[in-house]
C-alpha positions in Angstrom: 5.7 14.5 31.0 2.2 13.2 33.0 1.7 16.4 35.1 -0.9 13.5 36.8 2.3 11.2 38.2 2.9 11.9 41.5 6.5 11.8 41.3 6.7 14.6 38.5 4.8 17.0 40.8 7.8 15.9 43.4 10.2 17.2 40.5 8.2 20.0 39.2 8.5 21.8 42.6 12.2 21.5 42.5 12.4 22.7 39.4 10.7 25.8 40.2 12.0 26.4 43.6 14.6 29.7 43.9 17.4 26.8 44.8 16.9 25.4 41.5 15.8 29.5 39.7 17.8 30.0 36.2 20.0 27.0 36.7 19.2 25.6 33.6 22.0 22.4 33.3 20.8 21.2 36.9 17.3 21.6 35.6 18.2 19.6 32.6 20.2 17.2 35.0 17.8 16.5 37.5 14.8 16.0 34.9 16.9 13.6 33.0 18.1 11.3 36.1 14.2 11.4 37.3 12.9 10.2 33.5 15.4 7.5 33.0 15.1 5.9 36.4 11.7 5.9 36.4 11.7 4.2 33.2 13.5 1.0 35.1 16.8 2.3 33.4 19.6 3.1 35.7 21.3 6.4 34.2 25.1 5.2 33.3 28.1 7.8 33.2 28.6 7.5 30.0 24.8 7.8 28.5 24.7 11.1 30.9 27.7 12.7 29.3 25.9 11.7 25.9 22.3 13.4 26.8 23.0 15.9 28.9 26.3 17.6 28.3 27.0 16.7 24.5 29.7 14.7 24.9 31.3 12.6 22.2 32.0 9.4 21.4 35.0 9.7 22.9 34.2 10.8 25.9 36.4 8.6 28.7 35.0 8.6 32.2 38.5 7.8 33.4 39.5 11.1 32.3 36.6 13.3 32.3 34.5 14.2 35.5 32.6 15.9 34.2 29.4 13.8 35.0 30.5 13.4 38.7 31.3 16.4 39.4 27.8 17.9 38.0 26.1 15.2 40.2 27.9 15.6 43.3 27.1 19.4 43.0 23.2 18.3 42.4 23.1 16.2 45.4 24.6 19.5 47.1 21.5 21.9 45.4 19.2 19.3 46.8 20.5 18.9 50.0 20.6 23.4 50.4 16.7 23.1 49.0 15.1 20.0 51.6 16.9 22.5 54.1 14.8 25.2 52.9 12.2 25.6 50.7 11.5 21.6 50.1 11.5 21.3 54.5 7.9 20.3 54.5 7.9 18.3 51.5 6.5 14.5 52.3 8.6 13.0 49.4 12.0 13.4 49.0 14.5 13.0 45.6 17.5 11.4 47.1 20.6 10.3 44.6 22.6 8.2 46.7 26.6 8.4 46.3 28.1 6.2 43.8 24.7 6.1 42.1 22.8 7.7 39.6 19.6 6.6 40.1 17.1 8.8 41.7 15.2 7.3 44.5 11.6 9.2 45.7 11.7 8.2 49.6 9.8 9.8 52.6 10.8 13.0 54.3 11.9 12.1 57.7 10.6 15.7 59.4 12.2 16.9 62.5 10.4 15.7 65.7 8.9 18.5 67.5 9.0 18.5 71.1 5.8 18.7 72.5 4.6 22.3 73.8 4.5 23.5 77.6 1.1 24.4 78.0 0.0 27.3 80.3 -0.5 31.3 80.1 1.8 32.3 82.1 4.6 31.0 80.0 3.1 32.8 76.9 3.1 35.8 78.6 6.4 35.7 79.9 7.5 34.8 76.3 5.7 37.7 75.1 6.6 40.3 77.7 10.6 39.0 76.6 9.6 39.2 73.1 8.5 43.2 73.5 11.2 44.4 76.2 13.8 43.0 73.5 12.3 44.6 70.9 12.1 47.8 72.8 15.8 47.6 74.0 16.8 47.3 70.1 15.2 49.9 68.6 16.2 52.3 71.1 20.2 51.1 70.9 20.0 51.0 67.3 18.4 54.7 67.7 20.5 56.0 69.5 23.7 54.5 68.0 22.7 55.6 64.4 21.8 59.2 65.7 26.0 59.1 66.8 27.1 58.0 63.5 25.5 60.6 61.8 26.8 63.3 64.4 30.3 61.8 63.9 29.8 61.3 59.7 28.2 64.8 58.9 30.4 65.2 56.0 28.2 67.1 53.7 26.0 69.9 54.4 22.2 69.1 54.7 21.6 72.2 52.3 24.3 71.1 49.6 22.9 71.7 46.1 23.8 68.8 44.7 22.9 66.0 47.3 20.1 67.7 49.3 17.4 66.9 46.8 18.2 63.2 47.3 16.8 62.8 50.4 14.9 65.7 50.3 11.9 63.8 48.5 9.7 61.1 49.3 11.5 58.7 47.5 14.5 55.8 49.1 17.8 56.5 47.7 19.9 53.7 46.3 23.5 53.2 46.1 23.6 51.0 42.6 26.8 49.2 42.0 28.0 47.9 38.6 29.3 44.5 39.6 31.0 42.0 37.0 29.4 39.0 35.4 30.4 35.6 36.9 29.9 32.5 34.9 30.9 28.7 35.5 32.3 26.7 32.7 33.6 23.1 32.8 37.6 23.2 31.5 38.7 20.0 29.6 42.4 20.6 30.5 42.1 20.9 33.8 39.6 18.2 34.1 37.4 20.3 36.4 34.8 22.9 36.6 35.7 26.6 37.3 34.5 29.9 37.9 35.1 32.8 35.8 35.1 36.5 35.4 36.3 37.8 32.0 36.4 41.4 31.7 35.2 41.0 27.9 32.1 39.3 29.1 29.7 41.5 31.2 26.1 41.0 29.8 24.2 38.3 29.4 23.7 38.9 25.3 27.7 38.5 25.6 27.3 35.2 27.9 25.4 33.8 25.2 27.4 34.5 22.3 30.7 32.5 24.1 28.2 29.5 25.4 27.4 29.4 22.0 30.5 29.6 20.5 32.1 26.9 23.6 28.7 24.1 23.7 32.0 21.1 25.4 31.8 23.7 28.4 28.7 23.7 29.7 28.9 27.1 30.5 26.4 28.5 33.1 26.1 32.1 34.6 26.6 32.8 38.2 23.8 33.9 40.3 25.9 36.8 41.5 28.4 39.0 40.2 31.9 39.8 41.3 32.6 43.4 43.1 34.7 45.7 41.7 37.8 45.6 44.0 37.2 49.9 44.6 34.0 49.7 45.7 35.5 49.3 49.6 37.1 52.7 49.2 33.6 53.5 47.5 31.2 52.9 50.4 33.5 54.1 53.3 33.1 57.4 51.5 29.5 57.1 50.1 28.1 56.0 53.5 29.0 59.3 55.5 26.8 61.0 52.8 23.9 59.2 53.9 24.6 59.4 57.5 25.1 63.0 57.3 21.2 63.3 56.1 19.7 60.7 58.6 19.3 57.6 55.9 20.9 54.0 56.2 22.8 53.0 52.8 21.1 50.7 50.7 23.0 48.6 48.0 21.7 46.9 44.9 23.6 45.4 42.1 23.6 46.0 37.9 23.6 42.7 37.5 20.2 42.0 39.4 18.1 45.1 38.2 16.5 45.9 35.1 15.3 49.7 34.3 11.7 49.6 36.1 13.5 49.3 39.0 14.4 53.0 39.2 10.6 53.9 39.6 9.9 56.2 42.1 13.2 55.6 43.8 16.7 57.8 43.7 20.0 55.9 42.7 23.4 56.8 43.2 25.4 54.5 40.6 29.2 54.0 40.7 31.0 51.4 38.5 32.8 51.0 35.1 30.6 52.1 31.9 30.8 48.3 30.7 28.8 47.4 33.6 25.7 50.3 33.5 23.8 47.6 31.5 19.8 48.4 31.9 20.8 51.9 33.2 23.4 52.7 30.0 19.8 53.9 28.1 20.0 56.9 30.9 23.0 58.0 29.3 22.1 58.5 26.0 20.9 61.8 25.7 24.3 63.3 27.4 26.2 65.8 25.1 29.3 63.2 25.2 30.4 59.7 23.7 32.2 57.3 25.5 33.7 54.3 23.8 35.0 50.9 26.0 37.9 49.7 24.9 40.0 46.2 26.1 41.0 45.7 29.3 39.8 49.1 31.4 40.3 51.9 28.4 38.4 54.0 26.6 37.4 57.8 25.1 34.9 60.0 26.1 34.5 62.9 23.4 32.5 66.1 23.5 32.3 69.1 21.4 33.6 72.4 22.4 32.5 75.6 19.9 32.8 73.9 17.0 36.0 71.4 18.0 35.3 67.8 18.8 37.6 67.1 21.9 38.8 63.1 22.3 39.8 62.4 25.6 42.0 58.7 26.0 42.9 56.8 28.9 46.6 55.8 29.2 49.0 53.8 31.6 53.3 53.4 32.3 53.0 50.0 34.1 56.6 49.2 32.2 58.1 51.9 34.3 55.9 53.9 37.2 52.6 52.4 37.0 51.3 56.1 36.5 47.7 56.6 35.1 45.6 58.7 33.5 41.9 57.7 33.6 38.8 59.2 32.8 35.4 59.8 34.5 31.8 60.9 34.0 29.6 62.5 36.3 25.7 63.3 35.2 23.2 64.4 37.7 19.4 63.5 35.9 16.1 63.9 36.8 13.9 60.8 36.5 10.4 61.0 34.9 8.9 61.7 38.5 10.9 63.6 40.2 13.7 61.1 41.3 17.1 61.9 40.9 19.7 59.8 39.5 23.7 60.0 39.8 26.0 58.2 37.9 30.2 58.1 38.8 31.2 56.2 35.9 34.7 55.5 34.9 36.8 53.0 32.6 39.3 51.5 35.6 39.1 52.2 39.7 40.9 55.3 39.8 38.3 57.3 38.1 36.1 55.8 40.7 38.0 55.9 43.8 38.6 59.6 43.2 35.9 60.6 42.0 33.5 59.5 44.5 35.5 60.7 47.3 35.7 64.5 45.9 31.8 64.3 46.0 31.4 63.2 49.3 33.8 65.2 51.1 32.6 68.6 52.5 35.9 70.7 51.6 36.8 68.7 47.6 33.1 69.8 47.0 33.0 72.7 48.3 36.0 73.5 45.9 34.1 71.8 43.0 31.0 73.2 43.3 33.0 76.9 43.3 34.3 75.8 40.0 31.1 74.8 38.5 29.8 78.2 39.5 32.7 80.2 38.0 32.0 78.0 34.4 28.1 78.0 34.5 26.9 81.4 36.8 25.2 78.8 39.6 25.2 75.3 40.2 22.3 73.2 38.2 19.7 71.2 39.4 21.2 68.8 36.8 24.3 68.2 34.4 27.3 66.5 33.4 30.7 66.6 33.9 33.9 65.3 32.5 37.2 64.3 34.4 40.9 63.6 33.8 42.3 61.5 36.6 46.0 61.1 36.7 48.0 59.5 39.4 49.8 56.2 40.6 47.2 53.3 40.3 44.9 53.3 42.8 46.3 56.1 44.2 45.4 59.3 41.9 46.7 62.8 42.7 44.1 64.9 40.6 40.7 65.2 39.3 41.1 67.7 36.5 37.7 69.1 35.5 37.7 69.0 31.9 33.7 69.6 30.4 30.9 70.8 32.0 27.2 71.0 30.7 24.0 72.3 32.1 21.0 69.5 32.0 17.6 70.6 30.9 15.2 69.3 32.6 12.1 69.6 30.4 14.4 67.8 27.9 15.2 65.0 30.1 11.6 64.6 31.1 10.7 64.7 27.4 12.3 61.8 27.0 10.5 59.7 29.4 7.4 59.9 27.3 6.2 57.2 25.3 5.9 59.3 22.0 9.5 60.3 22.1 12.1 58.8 20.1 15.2 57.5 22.4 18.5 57.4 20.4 
């Protein structure tokens, strides 16, 4: 491509715009209508299904939209990026409808009405400007100072939270969300969107692209939410209200490990969707092991007994389940803390979340874990049986307990060490 051509610098900035960010078909897409028109070659239906999406000789436009329906949605992806990023861009791509040539016209800029000139009006403006501001912060003070009254659900001295916002680092609430993909579905004769529960990394994305090239299949730029994590943060966010914080949320799916640097995290979600986090869990006394659909075993040894704990469910008859759940408390290599609630379905979750953020559930916990251990530890794991109606569990049934060491947590951080 001649970097020096005008019109390529048009397409280049598209290309690396966030609108157009790790949407590698529309890349492909876009690049290919720009080359061929400006080539003097209108770009037919039938030579895009060819080029771009594989398609064979048998591909029948009278049957398969898939060309269209890729274009429209291009014309869309342009239209969302000369609204934003590409505003002040002089020359515009335009595709008109029923066309797939690409035509480079002038960006018609909005007009801009022409300024009231005077200082009085820019010191009216600004003295607005500053009472507004004024009159926010001190609502938005004084509102969040009665939410936290109202929400003080755990105690500001609690050994197991108080260290989390007792340092100088943010606290994060990390959810483990599900991976969404877009794949184009010759039966239906249309593009869809997809969540498979088998599919929740991008190595795994891969794999099935690989495996189906006739679908053009392309990951979502954001995951799905678990369908607990409502009952999650109406119990989390008392928890941070009862020690003066706002709850931050940030996704598996958008995070890689740096991003727990200097920062405390509070992850709930499924074990299939720890993903860059999962390597925190390796050094845990216990196994886990995902099976289909939301199963699995975690196993741990006791004396000299290795204990294999399943998940099971009656749907047949009364929909009664028996889950399992995870709960490590880990220092990070600077003093952060880190949390993980992790379960195999959204029982484990639901419950287990809300006995850790109520005052009285952890009060009774936290009794238990001193009657096993002597005191409660600055860090450790625990093991639960959750058994109940779905979505409704009755019991959290404390079934392992293990006292972290720090110094071999922290050992683990350091470059020389080997991580299993």
């Amino acid at each position: 491509m001649d970097t020096n051509n005008p019109q390529n610098s048009v397409l280049n900035k598209i290309l690396q715009s966030e609108s157009f960010k790790e949407r590698d078909l529309y890349q492909k897409l876009l690049k290919y209508l720009v080359e061929a028109s400006s080539k003097g070659e209108p770009p037919k239906e039938v030579t895009i299904a060819y080029d771009v999406f594989n398609k064979g000789k048998d591909f029948n436009t009278a049957e398969d939209t898939t060309v269209r329906v890729h274009v429209h949605n291009l014309r869309k992806k342009l239209e969302s990026y000369y609204q934003t990023e590409g505003q002040s861009d002089e020359i515009k791509i335009s595709i008109p409808k029923g066309h797939y040539q690409v035509k480079f016209i002038k960006n018609k800029k909005p007009e801009l009405k022409p300024k009231k000139s005077g200082k009085n009006i820019s010191l009216i403006l600004l003295f607005i400007a500053l009472f507004c501001s004024i009159i926010y912060i001190a609502v938005d003070k004084i509102y969040f100072q009665k939410q936290n009254k109202y929400f003080e659900v755990v105690d500001k001295n609690d050994v197991i939270w108080s260290n989390f916002f007792s340092n100088s680092y943010p606290t994060s609430v990390v959810i483990g969300d599900f991976l969404v993909f877009h794949e184009y579905d010759a039966e239906l004769n249309r593009a869809r969107r997809i969540q498979d529960y088998e599919i929740n990394t991008v190595e795994e994305l891969e794999v099935y692209a690989q495996k189906n090239l006739n679908k053009n299949v392309e990951k979502w730029s954001i995951g799905e939410l678990p369908h607990n994590i409502i009952f999650n943060i109406k119990d989390i966010q008392p928890v941070f209200l009862s020690f003066n914080k706002k709850l931050e949320i940030n996704f598996t799916s958008e995070i890689d490990i740096n991003f727990i640097k200097n920062r405390n995290i509070v992850y709930i979600g499924e074990f299939k969707n720890l993903r860059a986090l999962s390597d925190l869990l390796s050094l845990l006394p216990i196994n886990y092991e995902t099976l289909p659909w939301w199963h699995g075993t975690i196993s741990f040894q006791v004396d000299d007994s290795l204990v294999t704990l399943n998940t099971s469910h009656d749907w047949s008859i009364s929909r009664y389940v028996i889950d399992l759940a995870l709960v490590a408390k880990l220092p990070g290599q600077s003093n952060e803390n880190y949390l993980f609630i992790a379960g195999f379905g959204y029982n484990s979750q639901i419950k287990i979340v809300e006995l850790f953020s109520h005052k009285s559930s952890l009060k009774n916990l936290e009794e238990k874990i001193k009657t096993i251990n002597g005191d409660i530890p600055d860090y450790f794991v625990v093991v639960f049986e959750i058994a109940g109606f779905d979505r409704a569990s009755s019991t959290a049934e404390l079934k392992f307990f293990h006292k972290i060491e720090e110094d071999y947590y922290r050992h683990y951080y350091q470059p020389s060490s080997n991580k299993h």
